[in-house]
Phi, psi and omega in degrees: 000134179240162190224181171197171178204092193279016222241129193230070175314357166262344179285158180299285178282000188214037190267349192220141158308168156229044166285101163249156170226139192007069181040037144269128178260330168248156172064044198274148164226197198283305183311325177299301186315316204294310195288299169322337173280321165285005189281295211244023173083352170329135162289137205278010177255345180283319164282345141340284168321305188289014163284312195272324201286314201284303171307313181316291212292333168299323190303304164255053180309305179320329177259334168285339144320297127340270172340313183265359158079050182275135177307146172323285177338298230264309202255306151336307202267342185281329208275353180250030166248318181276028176197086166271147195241000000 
């Protein structure tokens, strides 16, 4: 399994995602998905699913980690971008 993590609090350029979902860059919900997906014809149970699937693997970061030989260190600061508090 390979991962990547672009996200730099200190970079010029990587200090923010530059990911929007229905021209949101913050505060993103389960509805912004919902709405791009139908939008762009997605069946809405399936992204659902990819909702539920995405949240599970942030939820249980710690063992996808472990799995993927991501360093503690490494994997502690990736764990406080998916759960900020």
């Amino acid at each position: 399994m390979k991962m990547t993590c672009a996200f730099n609090p200190n970079g010029e350029i990587t200090n923010s995602h530059r990911m929007s979902v229905n021209r949101k860059r913050t505060a993103i919900l389960d509805e912004d998905f919902l709405a791009v997906a139908q939008r762009q014809g997605v069946n809405r149970a399936l992204t659902k699913r990819s909702i539920t699937r995405v949240k599970e693997a942030t939820a249980n970061w710690s063992c996808c980690a472990q799995r993927a030989v991501v360093s503690d260190e490494q994997a502690g600061k990736i764990a406080g971008l998916l759960n900020p508090p």
